[in-house]
C-alpha positions as CSV (number, residue, x, y, z in Angstrom):
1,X,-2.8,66.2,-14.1
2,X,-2.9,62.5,-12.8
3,X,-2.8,62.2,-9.2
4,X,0.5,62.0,-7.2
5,X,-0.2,58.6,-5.6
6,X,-0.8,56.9,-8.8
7,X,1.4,54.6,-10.6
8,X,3.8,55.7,-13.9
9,X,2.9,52.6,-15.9
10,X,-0.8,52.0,-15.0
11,X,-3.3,53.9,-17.0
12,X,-5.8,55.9,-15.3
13,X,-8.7,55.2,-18.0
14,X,-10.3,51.5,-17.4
15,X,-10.6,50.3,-21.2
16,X,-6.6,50.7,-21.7
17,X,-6.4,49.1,-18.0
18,X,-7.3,46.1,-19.6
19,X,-6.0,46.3,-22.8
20,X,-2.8,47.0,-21.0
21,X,-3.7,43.6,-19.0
22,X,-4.1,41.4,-21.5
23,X,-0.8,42.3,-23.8
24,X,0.9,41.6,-20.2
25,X,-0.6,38.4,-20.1
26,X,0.2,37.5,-23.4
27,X,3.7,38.5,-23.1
28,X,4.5,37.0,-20.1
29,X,2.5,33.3,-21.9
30,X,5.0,33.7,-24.4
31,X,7.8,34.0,-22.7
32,X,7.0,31.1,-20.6
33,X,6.0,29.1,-23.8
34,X,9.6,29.5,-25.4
35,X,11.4,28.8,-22.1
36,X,9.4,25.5,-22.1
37,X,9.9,25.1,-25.7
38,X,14.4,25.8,-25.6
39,X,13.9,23.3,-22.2
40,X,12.5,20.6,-24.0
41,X,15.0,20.6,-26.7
42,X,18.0,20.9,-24.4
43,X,16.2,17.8,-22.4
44,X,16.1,15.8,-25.6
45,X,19.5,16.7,-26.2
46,X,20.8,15.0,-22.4
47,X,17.6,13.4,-20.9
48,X,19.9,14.0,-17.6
49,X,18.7,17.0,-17.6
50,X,15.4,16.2,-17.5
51,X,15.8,13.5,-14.4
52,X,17.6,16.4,-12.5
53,X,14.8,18.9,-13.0
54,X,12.5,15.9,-11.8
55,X,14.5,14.9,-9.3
56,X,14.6,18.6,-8.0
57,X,10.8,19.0,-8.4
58,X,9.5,16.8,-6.1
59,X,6.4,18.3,-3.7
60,X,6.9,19.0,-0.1
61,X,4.0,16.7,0.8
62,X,2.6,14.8,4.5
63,X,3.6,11.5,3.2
64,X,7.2,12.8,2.3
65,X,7.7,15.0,5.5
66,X,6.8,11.4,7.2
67,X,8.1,10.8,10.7
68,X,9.0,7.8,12.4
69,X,9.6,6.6,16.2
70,X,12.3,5.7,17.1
71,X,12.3,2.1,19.6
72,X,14.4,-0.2,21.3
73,X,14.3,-3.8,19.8
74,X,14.3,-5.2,23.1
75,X,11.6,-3.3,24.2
76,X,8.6,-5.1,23.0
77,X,6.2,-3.2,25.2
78,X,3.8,-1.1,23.6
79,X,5.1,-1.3,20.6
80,X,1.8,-1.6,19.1
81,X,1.5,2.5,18.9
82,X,4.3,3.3,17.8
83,X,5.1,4.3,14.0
84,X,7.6,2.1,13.5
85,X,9.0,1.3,9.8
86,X,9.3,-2.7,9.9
87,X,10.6,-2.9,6.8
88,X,13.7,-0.6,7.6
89,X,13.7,-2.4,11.1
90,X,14.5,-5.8,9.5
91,X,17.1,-4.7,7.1
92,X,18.8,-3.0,10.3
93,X,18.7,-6.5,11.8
94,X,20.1,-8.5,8.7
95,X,22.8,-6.0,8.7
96,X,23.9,-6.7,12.4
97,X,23.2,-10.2,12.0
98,X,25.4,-10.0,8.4
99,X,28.4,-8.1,10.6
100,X,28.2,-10.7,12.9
101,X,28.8,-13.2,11.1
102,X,31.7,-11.8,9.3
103,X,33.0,-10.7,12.7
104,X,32.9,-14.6,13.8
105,X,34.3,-16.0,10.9
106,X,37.3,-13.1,10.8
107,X,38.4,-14.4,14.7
108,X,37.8,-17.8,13.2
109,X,40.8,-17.2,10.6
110,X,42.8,-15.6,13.2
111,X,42.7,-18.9,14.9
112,X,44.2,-20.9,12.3
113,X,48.4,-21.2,11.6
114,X,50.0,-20.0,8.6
115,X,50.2,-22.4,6.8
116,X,46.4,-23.2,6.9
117,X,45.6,-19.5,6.4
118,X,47.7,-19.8,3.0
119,X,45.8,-23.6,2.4
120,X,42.5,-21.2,2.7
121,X,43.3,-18.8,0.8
122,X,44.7,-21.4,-2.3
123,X,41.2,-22.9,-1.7
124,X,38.7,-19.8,-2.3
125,X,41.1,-18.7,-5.6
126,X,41.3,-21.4,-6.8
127,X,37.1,-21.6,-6.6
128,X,37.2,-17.8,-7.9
129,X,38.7,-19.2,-11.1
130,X,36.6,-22.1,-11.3
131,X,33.5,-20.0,-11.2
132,X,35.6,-17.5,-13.8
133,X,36.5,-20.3,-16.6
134,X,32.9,-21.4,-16.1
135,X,31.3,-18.2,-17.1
136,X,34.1,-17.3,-20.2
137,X,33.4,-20.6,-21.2
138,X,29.5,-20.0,-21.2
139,X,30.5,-16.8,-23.1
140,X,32.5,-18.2,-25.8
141,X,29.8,-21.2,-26.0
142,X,27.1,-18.5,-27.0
143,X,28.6,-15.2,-27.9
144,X,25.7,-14.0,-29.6
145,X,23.9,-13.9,-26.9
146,X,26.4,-12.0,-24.7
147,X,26.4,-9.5,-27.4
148,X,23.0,-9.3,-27.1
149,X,22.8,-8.8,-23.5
150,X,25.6,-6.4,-23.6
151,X,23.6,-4.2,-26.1
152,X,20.3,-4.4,-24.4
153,X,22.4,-2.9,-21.1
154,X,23.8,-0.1,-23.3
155,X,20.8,0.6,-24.5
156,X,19.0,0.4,-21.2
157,X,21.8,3.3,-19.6
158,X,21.3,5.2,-23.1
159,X,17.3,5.3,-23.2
160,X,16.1,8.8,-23.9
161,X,12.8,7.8,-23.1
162,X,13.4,6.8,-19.7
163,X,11.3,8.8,-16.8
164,X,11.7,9.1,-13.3
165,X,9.0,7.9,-11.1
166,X,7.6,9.5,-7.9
167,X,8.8,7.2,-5.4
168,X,6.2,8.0,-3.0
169,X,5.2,6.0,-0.2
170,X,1.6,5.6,-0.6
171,X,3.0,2.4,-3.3
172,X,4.7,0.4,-1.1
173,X,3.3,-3.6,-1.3
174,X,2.9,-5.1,2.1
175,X,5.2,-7.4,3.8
176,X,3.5,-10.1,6.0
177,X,6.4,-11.9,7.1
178,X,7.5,-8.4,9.2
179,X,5.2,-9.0,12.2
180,X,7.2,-8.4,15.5
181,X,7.3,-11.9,17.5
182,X,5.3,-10.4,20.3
183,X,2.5,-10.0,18.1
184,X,2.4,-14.3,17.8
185,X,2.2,-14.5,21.5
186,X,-0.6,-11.7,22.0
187,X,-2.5,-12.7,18.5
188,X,-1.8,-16.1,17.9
189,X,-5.1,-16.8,16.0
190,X,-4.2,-14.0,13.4
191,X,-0.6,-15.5,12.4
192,X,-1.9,-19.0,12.1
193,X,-1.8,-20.6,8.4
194,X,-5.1,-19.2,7.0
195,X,-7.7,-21.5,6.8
196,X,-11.2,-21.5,4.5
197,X,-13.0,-18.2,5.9
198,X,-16.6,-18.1,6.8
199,X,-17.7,-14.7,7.6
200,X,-20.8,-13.6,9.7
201,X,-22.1,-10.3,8.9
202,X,-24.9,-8.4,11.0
203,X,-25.8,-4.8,11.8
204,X,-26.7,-2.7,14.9
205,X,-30.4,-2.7,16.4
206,X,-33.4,-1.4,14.5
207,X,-31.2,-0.9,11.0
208,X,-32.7,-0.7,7.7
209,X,-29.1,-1.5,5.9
210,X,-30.1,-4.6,5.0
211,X,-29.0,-4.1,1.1
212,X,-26.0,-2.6,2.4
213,X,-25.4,-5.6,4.0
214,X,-26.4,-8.1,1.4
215,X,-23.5,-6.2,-0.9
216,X,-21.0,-6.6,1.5
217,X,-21.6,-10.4,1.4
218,X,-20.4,-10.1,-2.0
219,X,-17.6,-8.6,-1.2
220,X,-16.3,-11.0,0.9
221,X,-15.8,-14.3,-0.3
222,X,-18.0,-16.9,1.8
223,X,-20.1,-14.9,3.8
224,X,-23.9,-14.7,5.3
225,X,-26.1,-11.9,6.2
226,X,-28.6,-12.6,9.3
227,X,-30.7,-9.6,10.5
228,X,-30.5,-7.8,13.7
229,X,-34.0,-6.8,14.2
230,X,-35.0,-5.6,17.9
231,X,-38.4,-5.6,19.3
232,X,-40.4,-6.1,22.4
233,X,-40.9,-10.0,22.2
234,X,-37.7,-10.6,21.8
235,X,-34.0,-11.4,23.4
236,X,-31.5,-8.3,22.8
237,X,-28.5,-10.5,21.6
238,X,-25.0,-8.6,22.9
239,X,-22.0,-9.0,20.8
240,X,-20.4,-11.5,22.9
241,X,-23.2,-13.6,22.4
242,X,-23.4,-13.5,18.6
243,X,-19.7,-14.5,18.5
244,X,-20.4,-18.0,20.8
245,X,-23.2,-18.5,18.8
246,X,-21.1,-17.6,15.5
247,X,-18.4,-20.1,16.8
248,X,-20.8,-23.1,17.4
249,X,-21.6,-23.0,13.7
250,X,-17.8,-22.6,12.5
251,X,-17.4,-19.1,11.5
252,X,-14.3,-17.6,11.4
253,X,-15.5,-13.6,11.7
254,X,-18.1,-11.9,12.7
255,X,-18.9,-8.4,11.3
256,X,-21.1,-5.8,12.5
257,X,-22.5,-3.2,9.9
258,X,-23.4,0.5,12.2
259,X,-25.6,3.2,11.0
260,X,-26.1,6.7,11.7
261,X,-28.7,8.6,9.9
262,X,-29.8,5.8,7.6
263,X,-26.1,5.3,6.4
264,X,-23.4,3.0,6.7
265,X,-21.5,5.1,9.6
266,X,-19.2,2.3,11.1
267,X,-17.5,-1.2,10.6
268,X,-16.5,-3.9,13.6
269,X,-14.8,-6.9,12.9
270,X,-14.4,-9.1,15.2
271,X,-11.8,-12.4,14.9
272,X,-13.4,-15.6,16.2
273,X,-13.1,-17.2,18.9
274,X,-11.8,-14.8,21.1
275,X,-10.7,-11.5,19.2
276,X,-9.1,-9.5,19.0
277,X,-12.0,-6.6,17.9
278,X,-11.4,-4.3,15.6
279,X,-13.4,-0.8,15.6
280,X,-13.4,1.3,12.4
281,X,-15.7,4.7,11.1
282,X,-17.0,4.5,7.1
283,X,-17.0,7.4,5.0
284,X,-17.7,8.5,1.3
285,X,-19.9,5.1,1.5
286,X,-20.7,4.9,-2.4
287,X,-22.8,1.6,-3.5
288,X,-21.5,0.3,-7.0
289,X,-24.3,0.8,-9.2
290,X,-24.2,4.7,-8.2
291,X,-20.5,4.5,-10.2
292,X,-20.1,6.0,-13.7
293,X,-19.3,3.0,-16.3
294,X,-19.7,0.5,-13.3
295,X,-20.1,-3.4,-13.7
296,X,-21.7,-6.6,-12.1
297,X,-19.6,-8.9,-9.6
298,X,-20.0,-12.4,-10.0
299,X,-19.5,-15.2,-7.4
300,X,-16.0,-15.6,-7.9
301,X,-13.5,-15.4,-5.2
302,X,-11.5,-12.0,-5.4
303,X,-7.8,-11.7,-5.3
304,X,-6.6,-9.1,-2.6
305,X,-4.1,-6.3,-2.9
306,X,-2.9,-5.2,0.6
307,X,-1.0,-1.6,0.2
308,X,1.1,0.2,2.6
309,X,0.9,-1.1,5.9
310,X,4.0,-1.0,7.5
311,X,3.9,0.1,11.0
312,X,3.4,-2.8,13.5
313,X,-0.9,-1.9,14.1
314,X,-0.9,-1.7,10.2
315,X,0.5,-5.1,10.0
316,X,-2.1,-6.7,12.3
317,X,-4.4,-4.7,10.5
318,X,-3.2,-6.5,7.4
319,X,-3.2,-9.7,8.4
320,X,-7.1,-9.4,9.8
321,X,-8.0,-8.2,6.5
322,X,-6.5,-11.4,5.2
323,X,-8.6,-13.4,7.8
324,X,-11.3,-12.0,6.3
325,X,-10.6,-13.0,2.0
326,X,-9.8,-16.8,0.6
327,X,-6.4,-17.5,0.6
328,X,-7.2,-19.2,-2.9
329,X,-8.9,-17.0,-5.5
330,X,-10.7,-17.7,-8.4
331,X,-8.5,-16.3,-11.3
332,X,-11.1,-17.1,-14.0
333,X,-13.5,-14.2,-12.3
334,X,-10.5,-11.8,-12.2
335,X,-11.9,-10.3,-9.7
336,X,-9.6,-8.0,-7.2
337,X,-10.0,-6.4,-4.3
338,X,-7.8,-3.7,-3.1
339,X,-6.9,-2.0,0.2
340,X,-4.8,1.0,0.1
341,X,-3.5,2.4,3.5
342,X,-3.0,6.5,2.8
343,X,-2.5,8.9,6.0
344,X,-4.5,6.0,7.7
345,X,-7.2,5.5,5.7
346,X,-7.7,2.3,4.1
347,X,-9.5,2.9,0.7
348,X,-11.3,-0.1,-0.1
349,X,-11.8,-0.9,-4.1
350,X,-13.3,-3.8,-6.0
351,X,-12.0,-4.2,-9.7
352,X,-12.2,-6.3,-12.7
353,X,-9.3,-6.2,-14.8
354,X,-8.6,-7.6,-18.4
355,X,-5.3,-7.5,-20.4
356,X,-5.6,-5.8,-23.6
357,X,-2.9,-4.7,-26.3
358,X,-1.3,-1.5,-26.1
359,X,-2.2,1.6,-27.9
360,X,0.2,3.8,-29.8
361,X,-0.7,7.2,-27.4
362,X,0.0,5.4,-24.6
363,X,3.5,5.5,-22.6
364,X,5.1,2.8,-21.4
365,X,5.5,0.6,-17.7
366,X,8.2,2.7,-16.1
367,X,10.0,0.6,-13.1
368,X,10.9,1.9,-9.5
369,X,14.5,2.6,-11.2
370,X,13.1,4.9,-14.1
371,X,13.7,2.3,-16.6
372,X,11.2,0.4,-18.8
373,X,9.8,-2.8,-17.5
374,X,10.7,-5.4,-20.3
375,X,8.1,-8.2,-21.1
376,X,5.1,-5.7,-20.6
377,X,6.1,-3.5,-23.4
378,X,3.0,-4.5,-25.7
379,X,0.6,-5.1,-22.9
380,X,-1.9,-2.9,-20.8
381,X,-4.7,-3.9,-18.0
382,X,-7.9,-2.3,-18.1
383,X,-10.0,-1.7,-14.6
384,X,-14.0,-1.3,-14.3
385,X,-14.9,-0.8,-11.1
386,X,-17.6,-3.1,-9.4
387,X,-18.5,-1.0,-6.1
388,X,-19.0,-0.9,-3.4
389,X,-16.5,2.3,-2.5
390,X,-15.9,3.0,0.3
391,X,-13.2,4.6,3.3
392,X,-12.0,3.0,6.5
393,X,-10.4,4.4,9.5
394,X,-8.9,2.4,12.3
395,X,-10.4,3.9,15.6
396,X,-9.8,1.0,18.6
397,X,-8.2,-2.3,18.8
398,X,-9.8,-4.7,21.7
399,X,-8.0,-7.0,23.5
400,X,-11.5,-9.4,23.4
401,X,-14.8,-9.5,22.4
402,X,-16.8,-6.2,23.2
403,X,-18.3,-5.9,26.5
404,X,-21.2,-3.7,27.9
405,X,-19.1,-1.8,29.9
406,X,-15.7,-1.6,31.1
407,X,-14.2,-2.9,28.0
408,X,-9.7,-3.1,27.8
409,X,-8.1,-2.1,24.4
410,X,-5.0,-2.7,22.9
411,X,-5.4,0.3,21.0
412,X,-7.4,3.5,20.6
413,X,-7.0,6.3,18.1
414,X,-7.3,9.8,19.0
415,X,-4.2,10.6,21.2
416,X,-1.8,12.1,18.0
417,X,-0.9,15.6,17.4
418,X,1.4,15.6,15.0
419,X,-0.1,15.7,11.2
420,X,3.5,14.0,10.3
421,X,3.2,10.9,12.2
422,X,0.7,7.9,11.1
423,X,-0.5,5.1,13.0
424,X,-1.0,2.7,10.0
């Protein structure tokens, strides 16, 4: 007699348990499989199916439950912590600027008789079919090639192929021309026209990264390693006077390698002559030839990639970074070097691509609007990874050069709450 607090459809002996189990299992597999299966079919049927479903499945992640401050434009004042979108901020301001202007020239008509009103009007028609005659005459001029167009377009809307895109964030190219203008009067040495960069790297007292060191010469593009040693017989050079004596021999940066426990644990940069300093923590510090399939850099200048700054500290950010790379690469080397800006951390990458044909298994360059990219179709770029690898993460901004003691910043990290709201 079975218990009376057992279950009706679970056997009470173990081997039919599982047996039991695993016919479940394979069931429910199954049914899952065909659903897939009758799904993919329908979706081949009407690919708008398939872009709903996609568009429907998106994941509720940090970077998509993103929020933003919200500022006065007139209020300049410490906008350099807030998480302001510039990019949305300027295309708010070319809209009022744009309803302006229509405003203006609407009382400018109202000013104006009848008679010139209808003179006016005559005028822009008679432009409208200008511009129209022009265009059917290019048409009838080359018709094939109309045809041609038109068919491309139909079968652009009509590509069952075409796939929807994750438009995330995280791939948003930066914009350096979004600065806010108070940023040119606090930082005017960071918005000039960049000039040759000579960078001067160093580490903290008693450090044994020299090789660290030496690698991230080669990083940059014209850069110099001199030692920070520290004994008894000799002067304990402070930061300050590393940068006067940096400036005296024309360098334009001056970066300081930290350590902790015999590893790279921090990174200040400072922008010469007078700052501002910038004060970031290293993690997941990997040296390239510790990468799987790695290769060698060469001497070449490296291109840079700056990715997804676009709050007003990610944009200064930015445009220190740029400081800090020749403005003029050396595409022969092709050589890049990429900063992405995630949930503010900057991953920092160094890459050497090649362009190599397509293969067969491979899908195709899908654009921000789900659509194929057109003069790519054949073509693919490979990546081998050069090292080092490595993660920053912005932690104070100085308004100078570092002091011993009672130092003022223009920003310092560790004040947010929210998980939703990013600095960079």
């Amino acid at each position: 007699m079975a218990h009376s607090g057992a279950r009706v459809d679970r056997p009470a002996n173990k081997k039919r348990r599982e047996s039991f189990h695993l016919k479940f299992k394979k069931e429910r597999a199954a049914k899952k499989r065909e659903l897939q299966f009758r799904r993919k079919k329908e979706e081949n049927r009407d690919p708008a199916l398939r872009q709903q479903r996609r568009s429907r499945n998106q994941p509720a992640t940090i970077d998509r439950k993103r929020v933003w401050d919200e500022v006065d434009e007139q209020d300049d004042r410490n906008v350099l912590g807030k998480a302001i979108d510039t990019s949305r901020l300027k295309r708010r301001r070319t809209s009022d600027e744009l309803g302006k202007w229509v405003e203006e020239s609407d009382t400018d008509f109202e000013g104006l008789s009848g008679t010139d009103k209808e003179v006016a009007d005559d005028g822009t028609e008679e432009e409208d079919e200008e511009d129209e005659d022009e265009a059917d005459s290019m048409l009838d001029s080359n018709s094939e090639d109309g045809s041609e167009l038109e068919l491309s377009t139909q079968a652009q809307e009509t590509d069952t192929t075409s796939r929807t895109m994750d438009q995330d964030s995280s791939s948003t190219a930066t914009d350096m021309n979004l600065a806010p203008d108070v940023f040119l009067s606090k930082f005017p040495t960071l918005y000039e026209p960049p000039q040759e960069p000579k960078v001067l790297i160093t580490t903290s007292f008693r450090s044994t990264l020299h090789y660290e060191a030496n690698v991230l010469t080669t990083l940059f593009g014209n850069a110099k390693y001199v030692p920070r040693n520290k004994h008894r017989f000799s002067h304990d050079y402070s930061i300050r006077e590393i940068a006067s004596f940096a400036v005296n021999r024309g360098y334009t940066s001056l970066i300081i390698l930290n350590e902790l426990q015999k590893r790279p644990c921090g990174l200040d940069i400072v922008h010469l002559p007078a700052g501002p300093m910038f004060h970031f923590s290293i993690s997941n510090w990997v040296l390239g030839d510790k990468l799987p399939g790695h290769g060698n850099p060469t001497n070449h200048y490296p291109e840079l990639i700056l990715n997804n700054f676009l709050t007003p500290l990610g944009l200064l950010t930015a445009h220190l970074f740029r400081t800090l790379f020749p403005s003029q690469a050396d595409l022969e080397g092709r050589q890049v070097v990429t900063l992405h800006n995630q949930r503010d951390y900057i991953f920092v990458r160094r890459h050497r691509y090649v362009f190599r044909d397509r293969r067969d298994t491979e899908k195709k360059i899908i654009g921000r609007d789900g659509r194929e990219v057109k003069a790519v179709e054949g073509i693919r770029a490979g990546l081998q990874e050069l090292g080092p690898r490595f993660t920053l993460k912005l932690r104070r901004v100085d308004r100078g050069i570092q002091r011993s003691s009672g130092q003022e910043w223009e920003w310092q990290a560790g004040s947010e709450k929210k998980r939703t709201r990013f600095q960079l």
